[in-house]
Steps between C-alpha positions, in 0.01 A plus 500: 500500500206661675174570301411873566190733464564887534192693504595845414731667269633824644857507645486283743286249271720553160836470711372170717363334188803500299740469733366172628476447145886563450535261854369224287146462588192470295297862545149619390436870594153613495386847339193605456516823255480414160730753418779429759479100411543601097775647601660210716428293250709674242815481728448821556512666881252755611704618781860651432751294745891464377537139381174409550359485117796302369414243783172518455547382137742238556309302764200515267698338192598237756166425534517550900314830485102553364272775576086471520214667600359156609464371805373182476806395266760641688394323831475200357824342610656763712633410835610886587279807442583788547273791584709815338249781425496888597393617868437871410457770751098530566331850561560474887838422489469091512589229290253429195472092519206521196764340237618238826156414571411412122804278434426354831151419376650360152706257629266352705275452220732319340754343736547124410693256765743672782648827436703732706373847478808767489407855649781742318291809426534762804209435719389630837537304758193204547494479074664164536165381741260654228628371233538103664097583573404611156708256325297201768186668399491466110726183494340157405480231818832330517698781368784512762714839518730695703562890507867600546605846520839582319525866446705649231801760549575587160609821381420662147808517266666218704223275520689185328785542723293505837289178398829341387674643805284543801604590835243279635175272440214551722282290514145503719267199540266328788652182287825438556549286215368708222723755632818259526380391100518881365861495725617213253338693177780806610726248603713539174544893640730396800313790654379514906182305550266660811207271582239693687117501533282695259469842673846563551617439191251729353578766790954397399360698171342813652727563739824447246375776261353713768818495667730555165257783437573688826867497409457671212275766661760507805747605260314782332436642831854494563525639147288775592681575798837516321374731276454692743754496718829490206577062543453323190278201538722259280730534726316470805378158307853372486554577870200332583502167273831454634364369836420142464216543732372714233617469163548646183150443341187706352727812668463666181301832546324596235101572391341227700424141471222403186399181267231244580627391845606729740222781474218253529609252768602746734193674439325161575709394785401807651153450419543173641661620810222765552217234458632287786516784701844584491662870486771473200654826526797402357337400172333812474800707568667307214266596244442831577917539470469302156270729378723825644763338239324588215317824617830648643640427144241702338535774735883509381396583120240745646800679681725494220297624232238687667149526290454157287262674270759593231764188542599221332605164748668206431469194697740201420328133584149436577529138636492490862819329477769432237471216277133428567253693278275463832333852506259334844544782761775701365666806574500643151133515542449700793775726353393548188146569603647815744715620203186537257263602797745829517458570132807294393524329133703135584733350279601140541699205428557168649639180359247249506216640723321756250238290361350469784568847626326667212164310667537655785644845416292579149653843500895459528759511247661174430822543358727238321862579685577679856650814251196566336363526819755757618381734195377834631439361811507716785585246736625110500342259756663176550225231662621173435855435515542280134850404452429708135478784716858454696715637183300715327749799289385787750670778278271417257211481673600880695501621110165391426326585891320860521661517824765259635317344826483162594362346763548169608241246702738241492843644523675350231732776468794680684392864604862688478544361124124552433572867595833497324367408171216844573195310612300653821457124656300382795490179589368289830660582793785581405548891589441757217695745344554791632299706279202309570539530867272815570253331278507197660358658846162444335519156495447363863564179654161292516 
């Protein structure tokens, strides 16, 4: 049993604290908002993540799970601390280290004995340097530490399974025995162990989302191209994920890439990349083609139904993905925001994602069920593909639809029984039919 400090609470922070919890190890997590903590306290989790409240509450019964906003407690016999707070995108494009910096500054104010410092926030690469000099410059004489980079690779909505079952454990340190002592902490994981130095491992992290990322832009280009051209993209998908050089995923085409990760830290590789003098075209390319996603999406209502002044629109799921209610960087924004710019009134509905929604989107609908959404609407948008969504009684919802168009950012749906059932359908890349094919000149290829 290892005796853990987590500072931070978000998704990475949450899932790492009570998962090592539910490994058997003795975990403190750190969190500063009074609010927030309250809530911890009460067994209660802030973040929606499938599985993760009822394991939350369980590891805290078994006494191997506390949460406090102070530091000076929670270092007191921890061996492992991890560093787990937010990197968010700065004005220029770079990572924000302000909430890095200050737990940085924390623990060495009140690091007792040897400790091994655990990087797992997304940092630019150098962070693990700067914090190993901030730490040295607040910590008391004879406080000996080492700084080990172990980025995270979890995904919201399957966060417990990727900590449980990672593909691999990097690990980063100028110390190769603090790095070979986290190994043995994830040794219970049976997962791949790489051992590198700091700066790569924070780079392995960069370069893994950057380069998931441009996969999913790839495909909408392709998308696009189908669209044009009569293919349908899923298909092409198939065809392609086939090839083992290649393989069969984030080929889903769709309305772009969102959440906390992706937008910002390619963003802030490219900053980084920029900064050291470096031309990353590439990166560039890939989020101008994310953002295409979304605006060639709205340009599809625009060309179906003409002046927005007078319609009614329903979008179904606001999350940026499904079972997350992660609204960071979502398509449903941008979307939404073009459909009331034109004059539009929005309905909406999505399972668990609304609360926060409303904060962001004052003006929108919320409805309880997909079919009240459908009422009088003069068109159905589909954003995030929730299983909900998959079976929905489509007869029902033509009855209660102004006009019986539906179009699809994450083609859930089969366009020949779309169009038998009486629905004008468009989805991504996947041809249109044929009555929409004079309108669709209007919408060019970016």
């Amino acid at each position: 049993m290892s005796n853990i400090c987590v500072v931070g609470t978000g998704y990475v922070g949450l899932t790492t604290g009570v998962c090592f919890a539910d490994l058997g190890n003795s975990v403190t997590c750190i969190e500063i908002n009074p609010e927030k903590l309250a809530r911890l306290r009460s067994g209660k989790s802030p973040i929606y993540e499938p599985g993760l409240e009822e394991l939350q509450e369980r590891n805290m019964r078994a006494g191997r799970l506390r949460f406090t906003d102070d530091y000076a407690s929670a270092l007191t016999d921890a061996r492992l601390i991890f560093i787990t707070v937010g990197t968010p995108m700065g004005p220029d494009g770079a990572a924000d280290l302000s909430y890095v910096k200050s737990a940085a500054r924390s623990i060495g104010q009140h690091l007792h004995g040897e400790a091994i410092i655990i990087d797992k926030s997304t940092v630019p690469v150098g962070t693990g340097d700067m914090v190993f000099n901030i730490i040295s410059e607040h910590a008391a004489a004879g406080v000996n530490f080492s700084v080990v980079s172990n980025p995270e690779f979890l995904r919201e909505g399957s966060a417990l399974s990727d900590f449980f079952k990672p593909d691999r454990i990097v690990l980063g340190s100028t110390d190769r025995s603090a790095a070979e002592e986290v190994a043995e902490l994830h040794a219970p994981l049976g997962a791949p162990v790489i051992i590198t130095d700091l700066r790569t491992a924070e780079m392995i992290k960069y370069a893994s989302n950057a380069f998931l990322a441009t996969r999913i832009s790839f495909i909408n280009e392709i998308a696009q191209i189908c669209e044009r051209l009569g293919a349908d993209v899923r298909e092409v998908a198939r065809g392609m994920g086939a090839d083992r050089r290649i393989g069969p995923y984030f080929l889903d085409a769709g309305l772009g890439y969102g959440g906390s990760c992706f937008p910002k830290d390619v963003l802030a590789l490219h900053h980084m990349a920029a900064t050291a003098g470096c031309h990353p075209q590439l990166l560039q390319a890939v989020m101008e083609i994310n953002q295409s996603a979304r605006d060639r999406f709205a340009d599809k209502v625009r060309i179906l139904l003409g002046d927005l002044s007078d319609k009614c629109v329903g979008v179904l799921g606001l999350s940026f993905k499904p079972n997350t209610d992660d609204m960071r960087e979502a398509p449903s924004i941008d979307i939404i925001s073009a459909m009331q710019a034109g004059g539009a009134r929005v309905k909406a509905y999505d399972p668990v994602a609304m609360e926060h929604a409303s904060e962001l989107m004052p003006t929108v609908t919320f409805c309880a069920t997909a079919y009240d959404v459908a009422k009088e609407a003069d068109a159905l948008l589909i954003v995030t593909e929730w299983n909900e969504f998959k079976q929905l009684n489509w007869e029902k919802i033509r009855g209660f639809m102004r006009q019986p168009i539906v179009i699809d950012g994450r083609n859930i749906y089969d366009p020949a029984e779309m169009a038998a059932r009486g629905f004008v359908y468009w989805g991504v890349g996947r041809g249109v039919q044929p009555e929409l094919a004079n309108r669709t000149k209007n919408l060019t290829v970016a």
